[in-house]
C-alpha positions in Angstrom: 58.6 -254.4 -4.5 55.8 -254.5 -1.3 56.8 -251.7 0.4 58.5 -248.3 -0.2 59.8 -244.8 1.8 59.4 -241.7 0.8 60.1 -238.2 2.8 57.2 -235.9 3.3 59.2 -233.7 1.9 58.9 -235.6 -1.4 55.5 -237.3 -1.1 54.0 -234.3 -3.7 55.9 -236.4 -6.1 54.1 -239.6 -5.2 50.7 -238.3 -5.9 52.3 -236.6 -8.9 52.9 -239.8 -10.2 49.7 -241.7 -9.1 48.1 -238.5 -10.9 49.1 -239.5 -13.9 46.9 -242.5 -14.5 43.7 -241.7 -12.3 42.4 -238.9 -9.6 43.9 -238.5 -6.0 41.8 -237.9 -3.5 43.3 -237.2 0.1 42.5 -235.1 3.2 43.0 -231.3 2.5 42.2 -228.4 5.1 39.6 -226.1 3.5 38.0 -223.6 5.3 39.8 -224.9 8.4 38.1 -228.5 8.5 40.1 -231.6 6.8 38.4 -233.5 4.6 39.0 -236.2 1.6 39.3 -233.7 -1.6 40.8 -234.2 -5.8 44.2 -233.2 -4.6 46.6 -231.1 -6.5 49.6 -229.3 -6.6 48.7 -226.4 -4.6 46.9 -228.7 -1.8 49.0 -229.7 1.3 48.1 -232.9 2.7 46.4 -233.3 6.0 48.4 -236.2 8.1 47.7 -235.1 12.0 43.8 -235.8 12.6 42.5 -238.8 14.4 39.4 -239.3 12.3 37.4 -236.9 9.6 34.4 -236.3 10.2 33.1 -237.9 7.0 34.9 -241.3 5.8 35.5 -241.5 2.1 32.4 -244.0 1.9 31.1 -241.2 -0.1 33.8 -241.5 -3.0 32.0 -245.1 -3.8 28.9 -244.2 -2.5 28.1 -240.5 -2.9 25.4 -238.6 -1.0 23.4 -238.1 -4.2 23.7 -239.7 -7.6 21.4 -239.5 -10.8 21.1 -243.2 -12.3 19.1 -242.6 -15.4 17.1 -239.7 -17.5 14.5 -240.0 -19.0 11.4 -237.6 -21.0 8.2 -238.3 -23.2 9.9 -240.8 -25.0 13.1 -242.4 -23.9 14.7 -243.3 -21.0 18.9 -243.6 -20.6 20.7 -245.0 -17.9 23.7 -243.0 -17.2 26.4 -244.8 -17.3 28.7 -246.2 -14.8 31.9 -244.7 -13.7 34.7 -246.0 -14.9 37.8 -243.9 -14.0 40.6 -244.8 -11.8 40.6 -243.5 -8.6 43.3 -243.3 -5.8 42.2 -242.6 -1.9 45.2 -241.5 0.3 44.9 -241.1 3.9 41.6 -243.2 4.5 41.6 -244.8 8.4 42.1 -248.5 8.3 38.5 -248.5 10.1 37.1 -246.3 7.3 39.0 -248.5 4.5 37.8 -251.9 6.5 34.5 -250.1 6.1 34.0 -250.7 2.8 34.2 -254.4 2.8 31.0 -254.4 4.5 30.0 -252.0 1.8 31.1 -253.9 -0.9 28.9 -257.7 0.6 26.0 -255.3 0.3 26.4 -253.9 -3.1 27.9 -257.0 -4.5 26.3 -260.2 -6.0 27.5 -261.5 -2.8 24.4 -260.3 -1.7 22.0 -262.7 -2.5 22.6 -262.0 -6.5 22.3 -258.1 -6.7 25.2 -256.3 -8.2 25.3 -252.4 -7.7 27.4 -251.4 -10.9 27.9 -248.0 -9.5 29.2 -248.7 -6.4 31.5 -251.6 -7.7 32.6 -250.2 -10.4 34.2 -247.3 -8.1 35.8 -249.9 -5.9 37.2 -251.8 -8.8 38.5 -249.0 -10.2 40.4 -247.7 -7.2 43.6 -247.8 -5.3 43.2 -247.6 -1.3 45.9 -246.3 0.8 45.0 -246.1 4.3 47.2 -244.0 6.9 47.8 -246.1 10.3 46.6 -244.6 13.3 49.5 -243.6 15.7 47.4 -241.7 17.8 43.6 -242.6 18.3 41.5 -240.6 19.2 39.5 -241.7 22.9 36.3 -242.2 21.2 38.3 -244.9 18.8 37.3 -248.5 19.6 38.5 -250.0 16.9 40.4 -253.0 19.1 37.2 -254.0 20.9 35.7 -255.0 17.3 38.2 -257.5 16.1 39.8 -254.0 14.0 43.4 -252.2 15.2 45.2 -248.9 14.2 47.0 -250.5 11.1 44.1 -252.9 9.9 44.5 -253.9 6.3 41.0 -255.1 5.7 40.1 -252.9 2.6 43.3 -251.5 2.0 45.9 -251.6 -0.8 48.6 -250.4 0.9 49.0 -249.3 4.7 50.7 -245.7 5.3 52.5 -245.3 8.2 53.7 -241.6 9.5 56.9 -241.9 10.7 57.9 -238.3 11.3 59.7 -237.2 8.7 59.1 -240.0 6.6 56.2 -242.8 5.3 56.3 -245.8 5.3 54.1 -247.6 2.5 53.3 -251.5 2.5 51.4 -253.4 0.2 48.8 -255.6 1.0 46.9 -256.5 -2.4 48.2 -257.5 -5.8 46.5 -253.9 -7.2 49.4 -252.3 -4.1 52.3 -254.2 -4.8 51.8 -252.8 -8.3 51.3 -249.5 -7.2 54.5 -249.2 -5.4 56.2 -250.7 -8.1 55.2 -248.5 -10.7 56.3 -245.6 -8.2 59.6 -247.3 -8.1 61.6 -244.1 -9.3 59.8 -242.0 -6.3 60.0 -244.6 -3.5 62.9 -246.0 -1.6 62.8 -249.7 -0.7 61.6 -250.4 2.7 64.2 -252.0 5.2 64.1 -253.9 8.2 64.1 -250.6 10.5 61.1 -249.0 9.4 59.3 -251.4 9.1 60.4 -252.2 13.6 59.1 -248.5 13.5 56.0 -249.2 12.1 55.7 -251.8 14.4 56.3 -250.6 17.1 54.0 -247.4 16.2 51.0 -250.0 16.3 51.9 -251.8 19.3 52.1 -248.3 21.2 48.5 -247.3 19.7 46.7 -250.3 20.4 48.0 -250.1 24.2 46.7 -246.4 24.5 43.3 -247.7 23.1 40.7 -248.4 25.4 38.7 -252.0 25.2 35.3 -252.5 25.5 35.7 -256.1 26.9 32.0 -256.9 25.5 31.9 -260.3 24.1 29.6 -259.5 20.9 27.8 -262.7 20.5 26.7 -262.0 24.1 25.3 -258.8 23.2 23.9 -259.8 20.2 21.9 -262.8 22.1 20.7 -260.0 24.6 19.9 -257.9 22.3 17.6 -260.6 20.2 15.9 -261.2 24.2 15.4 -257.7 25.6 13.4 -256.3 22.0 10.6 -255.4 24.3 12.8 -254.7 27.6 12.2 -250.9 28.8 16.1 -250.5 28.8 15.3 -249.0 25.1 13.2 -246.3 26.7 16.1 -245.3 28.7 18.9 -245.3 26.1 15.9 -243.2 23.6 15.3 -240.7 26.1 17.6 -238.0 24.5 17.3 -238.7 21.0 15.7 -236.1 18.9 15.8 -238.0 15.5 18.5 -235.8 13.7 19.8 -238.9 11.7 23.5 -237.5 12.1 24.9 -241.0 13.5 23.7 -242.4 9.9 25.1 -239.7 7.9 28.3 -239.7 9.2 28.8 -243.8 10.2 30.8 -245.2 7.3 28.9 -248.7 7.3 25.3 -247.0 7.0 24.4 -247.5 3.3 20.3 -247.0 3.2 19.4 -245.1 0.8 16.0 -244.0 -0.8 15.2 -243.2 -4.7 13.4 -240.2 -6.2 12.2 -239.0 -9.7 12.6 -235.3 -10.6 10.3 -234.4 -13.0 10.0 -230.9 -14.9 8.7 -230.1 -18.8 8.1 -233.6 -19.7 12.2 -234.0 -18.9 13.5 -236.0 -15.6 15.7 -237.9 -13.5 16.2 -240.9 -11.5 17.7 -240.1 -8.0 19.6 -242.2 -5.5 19.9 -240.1 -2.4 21.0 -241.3 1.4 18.4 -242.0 3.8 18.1 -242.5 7.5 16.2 -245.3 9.9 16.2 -242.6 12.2 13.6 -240.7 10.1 10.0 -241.2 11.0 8.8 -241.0 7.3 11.8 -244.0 6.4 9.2 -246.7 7.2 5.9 -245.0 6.6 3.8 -247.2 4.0 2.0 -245.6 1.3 -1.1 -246.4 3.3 -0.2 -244.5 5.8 0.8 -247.6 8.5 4.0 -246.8 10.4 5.7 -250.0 12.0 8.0 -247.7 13.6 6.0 -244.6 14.5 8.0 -243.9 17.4 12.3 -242.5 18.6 12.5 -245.9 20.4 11.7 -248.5 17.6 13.6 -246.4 15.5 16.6 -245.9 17.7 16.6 -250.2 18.8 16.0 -250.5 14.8 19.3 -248.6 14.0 21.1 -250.4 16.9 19.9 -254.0 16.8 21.1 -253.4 12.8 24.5 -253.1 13.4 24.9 -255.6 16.5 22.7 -258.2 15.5 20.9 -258.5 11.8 24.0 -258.3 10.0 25.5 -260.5 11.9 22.5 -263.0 11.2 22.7 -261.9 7.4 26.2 -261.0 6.4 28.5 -262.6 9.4 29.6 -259.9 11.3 28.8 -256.9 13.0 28.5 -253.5 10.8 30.4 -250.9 12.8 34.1 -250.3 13.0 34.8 -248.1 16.3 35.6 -245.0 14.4 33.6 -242.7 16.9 32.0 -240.4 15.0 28.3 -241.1 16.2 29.7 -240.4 19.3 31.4 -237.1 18.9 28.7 -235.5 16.7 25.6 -236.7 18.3 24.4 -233.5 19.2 22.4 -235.2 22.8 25.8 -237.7 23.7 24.5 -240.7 23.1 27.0 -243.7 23.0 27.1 -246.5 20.8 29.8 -248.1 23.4 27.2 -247.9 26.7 24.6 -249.9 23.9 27.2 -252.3 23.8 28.1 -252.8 26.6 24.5 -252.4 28.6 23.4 -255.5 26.6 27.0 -257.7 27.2 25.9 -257.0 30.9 22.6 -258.0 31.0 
């Protein structure tokens, strides 16, 4: 069985079930803002936003986490997690996310393994929602991405009104639907034309950058020292929110607690944007200034990784766009470098 339907009416029963054998997260209203939260029984799940305003990266990779204790005479890692977990309701650009996530904290890259992140990704079931209507900060399309991209999905959602639509895309999703065979319908040939044509009407309302990236990244490599970067600096003030809240950013910095001969070991999220993030314990500052900082965070995204890992590191969800606090726009970087 790769694909099921279920009513919305019924879909508590789906996560019922998934509850059984590992902990749902989904997106739950509290205090008037949706966000992914352990769902259960009393929670109503949250299927009309175009994006959260934080991605479920933190799930895998949380804000703050303590990787090993230690006093005056031992030291103990703390162990790795190891419980299932199932995300509903991820974006397929916050789900597609992850895979650039997971070439970081794998031994894909160059040999390191982060057991803590991969361990949560192993361990987990991702079912994104398809996008039916995206938001007009979305530019998912002009990044190789779409409204129902399975990269780093499971299984693909898709809201049809009164009913979803749910189709596997891994192994670990085909099994999952499966094993909710008693709560699922098989899918048929009509919603699966409806989810269809649910994409093909999203991706037409979505608006394209036209930027050819290898362009940009090739003007970005020859304009390091171009005064365009004063320009597009001018209104930052530093705040680090694009970082925070981009689903690809993974930088992090570490930190020992210490108090009555007893401590911890902290991994806690950082930010290029932050003027100490550089700062050498000698006091040298190779980015001492907003612009380096700013072309650093930039240049990053559009042209390091794709020297290092093979593709550009941002997905279109928007969000640096709708919560930088001065307006800045990662799509006028783009496309002011495909120009020049």
């Amino acid at each position: 069985m790769k694909d099921g339907v279920i009513s919305k009416q019924d879909f508590p029963q789906f996560l019922n079930h998934l509850k059984k054998n590992a902990k749902v997260f989904a997106p739950v209203v509290t205090n008037g803002e949706a966000g992914f939260k352990e769902w259960s029984e009393e929670d109503s799940v949250e299927f009309s936003y175009s994006n959260l305003k934080l991605s479920p990266k933190g799930l895998f990779f949380p804000q703050t986490e303590t990787i090993l204790s230690f006093d005056a005479g031992s030291v103990e890692e703390v162990p790795s997690h190891e419980e299932k977990m199932v995300v509903f309701g991820s974006r397929p650009c916050d789900s597609r996310a992850l895979t650039f996530l997971d070439k970081i904290f794998s031994e894909e890259n160059k040999g390191y393994n982060d057991p803590y992140y991969m361990n949560r990704r192993e361990n987990a079931v991702m079912i994104s929602l398809a996008c039916s209507d995206p938001c007009r900060t979305c530019f998912c399309s002009s990044l190789g991405s779409g409204p129902a991209d399975e990269a780093g999905s499971d299984i693909v959602c898709f809201d049809l009104g009164d009913k979803l639509y749910l189709k596997a895309v891994t192994e670990k999703g085909e099994l999952t639907i499966k094993d909710a065979g008693k709560v699922l319908s098989p899918g048929d040939e009509s919603v699966r034309k409806d989810a269809e044509k649910q994409t093909a009407e999203a991706l037409e309302s979505m608006n394209n950058l036209e930027a050819d990236l290898p362009s940009v990244k090739k003007n970005m490599d020859d304009s390091f020292d171009d005064p365009v970067w004063d320009r597009l600096t001018r209104n930052c003030i530093g705040c680090g929110a694009c970082t925070y809240l981009c689903p690809t950013c993974y930088c992090f910095d570490i930190s020992d607690e210490e108090r009555m001969y007893k401590g911890k070991r902290i991994r806690t999220w950082d930010s290029c944007q932050y003027a100490s993030f550089t700062k050498h314990a000698s006091g040298h500052n190779p980015r001492k200034n907003k612009k380096e900082r700013l072309r650093q965070r930039f240049m990053h995204k559009l042209s390091y990784t794709v020297e290092n890992q093979g593709e550009v590191f941002c997905v279109g969800c928007g969000r640096c766009i709708t919560q930088c606090p001065v307006n800045i726009d990662i799509r006028e970087i783009i496309t002011t470098f495909a120009e020049k």
